[in-house]
C-alpha positions in Angstrom: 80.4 57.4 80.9 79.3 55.2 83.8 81.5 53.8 86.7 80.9 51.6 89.8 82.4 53.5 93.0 84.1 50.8 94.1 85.4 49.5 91.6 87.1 53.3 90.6 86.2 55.9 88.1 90.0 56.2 86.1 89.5 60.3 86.2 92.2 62.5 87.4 90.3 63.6 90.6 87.0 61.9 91.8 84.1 63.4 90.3 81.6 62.8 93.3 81.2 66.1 95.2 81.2 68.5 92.3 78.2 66.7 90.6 76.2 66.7 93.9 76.9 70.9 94.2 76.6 73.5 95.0 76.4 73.1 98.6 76.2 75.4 101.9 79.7 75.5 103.9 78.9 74.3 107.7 81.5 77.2 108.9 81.4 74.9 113.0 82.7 76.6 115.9 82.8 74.2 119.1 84.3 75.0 122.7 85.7 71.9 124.5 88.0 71.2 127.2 91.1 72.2 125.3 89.3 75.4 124.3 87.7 76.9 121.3 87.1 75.7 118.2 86.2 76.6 114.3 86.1 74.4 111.3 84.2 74.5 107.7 82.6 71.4 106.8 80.8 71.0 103.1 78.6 68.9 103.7 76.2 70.5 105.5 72.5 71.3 105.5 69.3 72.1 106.9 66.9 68.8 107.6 63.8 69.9 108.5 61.5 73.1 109.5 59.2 72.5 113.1 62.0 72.5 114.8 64.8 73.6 112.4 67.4 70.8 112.4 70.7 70.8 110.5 72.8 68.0 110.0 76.6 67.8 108.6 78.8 64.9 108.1 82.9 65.0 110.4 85.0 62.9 107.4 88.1 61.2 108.6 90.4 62.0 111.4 92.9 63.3 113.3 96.0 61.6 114.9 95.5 63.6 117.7 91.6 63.5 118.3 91.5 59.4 119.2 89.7 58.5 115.8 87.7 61.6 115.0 88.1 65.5 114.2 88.3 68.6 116.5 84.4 69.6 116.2 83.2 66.4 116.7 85.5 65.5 119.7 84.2 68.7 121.5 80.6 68.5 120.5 80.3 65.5 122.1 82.1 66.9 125.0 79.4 70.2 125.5 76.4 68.9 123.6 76.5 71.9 121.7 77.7 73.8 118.5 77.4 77.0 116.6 77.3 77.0 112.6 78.4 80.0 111.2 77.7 81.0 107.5 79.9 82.5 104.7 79.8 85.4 103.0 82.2 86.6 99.8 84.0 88.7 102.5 84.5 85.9 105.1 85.5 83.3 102.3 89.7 84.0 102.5 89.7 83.4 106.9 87.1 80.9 106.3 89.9 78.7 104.1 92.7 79.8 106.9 90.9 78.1 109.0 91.2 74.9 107.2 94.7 74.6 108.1 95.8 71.5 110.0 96.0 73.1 113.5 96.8 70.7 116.0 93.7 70.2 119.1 93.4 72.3 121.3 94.6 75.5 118.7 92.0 78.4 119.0 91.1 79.0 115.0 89.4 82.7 115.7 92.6 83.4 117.5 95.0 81.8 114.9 93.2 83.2 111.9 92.1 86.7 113.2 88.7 86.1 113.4 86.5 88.7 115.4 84.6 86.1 117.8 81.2 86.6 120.2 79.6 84.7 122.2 76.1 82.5 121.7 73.3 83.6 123.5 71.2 79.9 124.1 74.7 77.8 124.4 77.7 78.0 125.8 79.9 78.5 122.5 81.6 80.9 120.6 80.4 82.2 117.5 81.6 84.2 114.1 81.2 87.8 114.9 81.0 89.2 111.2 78.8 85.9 110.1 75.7 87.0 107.6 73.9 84.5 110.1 74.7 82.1 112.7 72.5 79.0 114.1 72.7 77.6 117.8 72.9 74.3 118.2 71.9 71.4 120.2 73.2 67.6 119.7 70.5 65.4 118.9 72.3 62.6 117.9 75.0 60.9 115.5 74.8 57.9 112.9 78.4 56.1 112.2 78.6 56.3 108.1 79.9 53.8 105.9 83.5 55.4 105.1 86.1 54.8 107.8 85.6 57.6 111.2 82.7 59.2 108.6 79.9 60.4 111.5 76.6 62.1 110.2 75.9 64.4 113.3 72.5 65.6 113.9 70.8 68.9 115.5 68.2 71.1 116.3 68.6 75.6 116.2 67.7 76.7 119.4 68.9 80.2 118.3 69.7 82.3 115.1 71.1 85.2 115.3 70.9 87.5 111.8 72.8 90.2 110.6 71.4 93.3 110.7 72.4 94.8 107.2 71.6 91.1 105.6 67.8 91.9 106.1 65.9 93.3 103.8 62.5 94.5 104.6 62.1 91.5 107.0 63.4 89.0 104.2 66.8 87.7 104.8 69.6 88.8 102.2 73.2 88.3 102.9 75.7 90.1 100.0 76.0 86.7 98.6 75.4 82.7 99.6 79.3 80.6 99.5 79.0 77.7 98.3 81.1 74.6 97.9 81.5 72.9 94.5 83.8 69.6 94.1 87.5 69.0 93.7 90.1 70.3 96.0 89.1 74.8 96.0 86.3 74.9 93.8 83.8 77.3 95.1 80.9 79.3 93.8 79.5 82.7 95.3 75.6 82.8 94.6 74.1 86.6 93.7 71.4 85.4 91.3 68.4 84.4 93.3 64.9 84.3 92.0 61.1 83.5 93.0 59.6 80.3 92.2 55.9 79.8 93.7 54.8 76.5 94.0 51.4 75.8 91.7 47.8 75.7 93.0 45.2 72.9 91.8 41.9 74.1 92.1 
C-alpha cells in the first residue's frame, strides 16, 4: 500500500503515529497566572546531549486558550516547564489528566496527583515521577498543521528517583510509551546492551 497524505489514506483510523512508535510521553506540568498546570504530550523527545535539550510539539487548541493549549499558554507566560515521566503505576492518573479541563483547572488537584515543587524553576512537578527534567524555554517554531508549535528547551535540573537507580545506572520499573491510534500504549521491560563497533 502507498498513500499521499494529502490526498487521504481510505483506512479506518490514520495510520501515521503508530508507524513512527513507540514514543516517550512528555507528562508537562506548567504554572501560569491562572495556576497550575499538567498535560501529557506524545510527541516528545530529547534533542541533544551538551546541554540536554528536549523538544515536544502543543497540537491544536483550545477555545478557551486564544488559539493554543494550557501548557503552551503558560510556558510562554513563566519561561519555564517541568516534564514529568511515566511509569506502569502512574499510567491510569497520567490518562485522567487528559480530560478536557477547562484553563485555569489545577490537574494534580483534579486527578489526585501527589505534587512537589522544582528546585531550578519556579513549577510544580510529579512527586511519584521515575524522573523529572527542569526546563527552560529556548524557543518555538510554528508547524505546518493549524496552532501546531514545536517548543524547544534546555534541562537545567533532573531530579531521579531514588529506587529507579541501579548501581548508579538509571532503571525505572518500566519506560511508557505511546504507540498510535486513540489508547494504544506499550510498557517497555525488555532492555538490552548494544555497543557501538570499534575500527582499528
Amino acid at each position: 500500500m502507498f498513500y499521499r497524505p494529502a490526498q487521504g489514506h481510505g483506512l479506518p483510523h490514520d495510520p501515521f503515529s503508530a508507524i513512527v512508535s513507540p514514543r516517550p510521553i512528555g507528562w508537562i506540568s506548567t504554572r501560569g497566572k491562572l495556576g497550575d498546570n499538567l498535560a501529557p504530550y506524545s510527541f516528545f523527545n530529547a534533542a541533544a546531549y551538551t546541554p540536554p535539550q528536549v523538544v515536544f510539539s502543543s497540537l491544536g487548541a483550545k477555545e478557551d486558550r486564544d488559539g493554543t493549549k494550557d501548557s503552551l499558554a503558560q510556558i510562554r507566560e513563566s519561561g519555564v516547564f517541568c516534564v514529568n515521566l511515566v511509569e506502569p503505576a502512574l499510567v491510569e492518573v497520567m490518562n485522567a489528566s487528559t480530560a478536557p479541563y477547562p484553563a485555569g483547572v489545577d490537574e494534580f488537584a483534579a486527578c489526585g496527583i501527589e505534587k512537589a515543587e522544582c528546585s531550578e524553576i519556579d513549577c510544580p512537578r510529579v512527586a511519584q515521577a521515575p524522573a523529572a527534567l527542569e526546563c527552560r524555554f529556548v524557543g518555538e517554531m510554528p508547524l505546518l498543521g493549524m496552532a501546531d508549535v514545536l517548543v524547544h528547551a534546555e534541562v537545567v535540573g533532573v531530579h531521579l528517583r531514588e529506587d529507579c537507580l541501579t548501581d548508579g545506572i538509571y532503571r525505572p520499573p518500566g519506560w511508557v510509551s505511546r504507540l498510535g491510534y486513540r489508547g494504544d500504549y506499550a510498557t517497555v521491560t525488555d532492555t538490552w546492551e548494544l555497543l557501538r563497533p570499534r575500527l582499528k
